[in-house]
Steps between C-alpha positions, in 0.01 A plus 500: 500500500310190556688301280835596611414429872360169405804403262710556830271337774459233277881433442525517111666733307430827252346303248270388760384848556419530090301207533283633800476855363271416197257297626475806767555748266178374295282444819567857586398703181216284506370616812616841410270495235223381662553760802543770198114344349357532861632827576325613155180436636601707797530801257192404367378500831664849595305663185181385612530666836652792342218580279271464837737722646603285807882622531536268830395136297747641183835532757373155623491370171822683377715384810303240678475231246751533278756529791354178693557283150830641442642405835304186535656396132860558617435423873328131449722359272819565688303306841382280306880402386659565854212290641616232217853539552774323328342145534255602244727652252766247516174271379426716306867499279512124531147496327672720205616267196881499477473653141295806603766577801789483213317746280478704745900466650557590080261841529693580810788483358382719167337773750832700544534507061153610507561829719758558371339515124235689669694761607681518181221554337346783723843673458492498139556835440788705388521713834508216705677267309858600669375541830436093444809445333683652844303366693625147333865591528525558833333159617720351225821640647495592809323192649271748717136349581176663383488711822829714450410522106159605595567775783793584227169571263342673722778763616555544104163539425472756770799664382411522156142654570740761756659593146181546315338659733770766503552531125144527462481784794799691308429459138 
């Protein structure tokens, strides 16, 4: 989210919002894994006051301090970047060497391929293999976007488990 609002307040395009969304990206699972290595010691924490038998210091521990760090680690970074603003980050992509910014415009471009491979190869199966296959045809030719082929999915989906559901009650 952060990159995308800075990509626009800063007036560049998509491939800006590539650029900004690693570098964020990283920062953030970093801190989530420090919060996730504090929070441990909470649990640690929580045992020793369960073995005492102090029920009131284990809630603390179970909702007070994990619950502080996990909204201070989402809630200080995004003020931090408002209270920035687009000044910074505009910097910040001019800082960027010119080849690093191309990479990424090339991975952003390969992204779409790369779901799309994904998904293949989740549906690799013989059962679902057709359902992919229609699924293909109808963007192909009828020209519908993903959001009519999808609710399309989901009514035959629903219909087909209708059908099962009775043959099954039946038989």
């Amino acid at each position: 989210m952060l990159a995308t609002a800075f990509s626009i307040m800063s007036g560049r395009g998509p491939e800006a919002a590539l650029t900004i969304a690693i570098p964020i990206s990283m920062l953030a699972q970093t801190l989530g894994v420090l919060v996730r290595v504090v929070n441990a010691r909470f649990g640690h924490m929580a045992d020793r006051y369960a073995a005492q038998g102090n029920t009131r210091m284990v809630a603390v521990m179970h909702l007070g301090g994990p619950t502080l760090l996990y909204f201070l680690s989402g809630f200080l970074p995004v003020f931090f970047a408002i209270l920035l603003g687009s000044a910074a980050v505009t910097w910040f992509l001019d800082a960027i060497p010119a080849f690093i910014t191309n990479g990424l415009v090339v991975a952003s471009k390969i992204l779409p391929a790369l779901g799309f491979a994904l998904l293949i190869s989740m549906m690799l199966s013989s059962k679902l293999m057709p359902y992919l296959g229609l699924g293909f045809l109808i963007a192909a030719y009828t020209k519908l976007d993903i959001i009519a082929i999808a609710l399309f999915a989901v009514v035959l989906a629903f219909i087909i488990s209708q059908f099962l559901n009775t043959s099954q009650q039946e038989g």
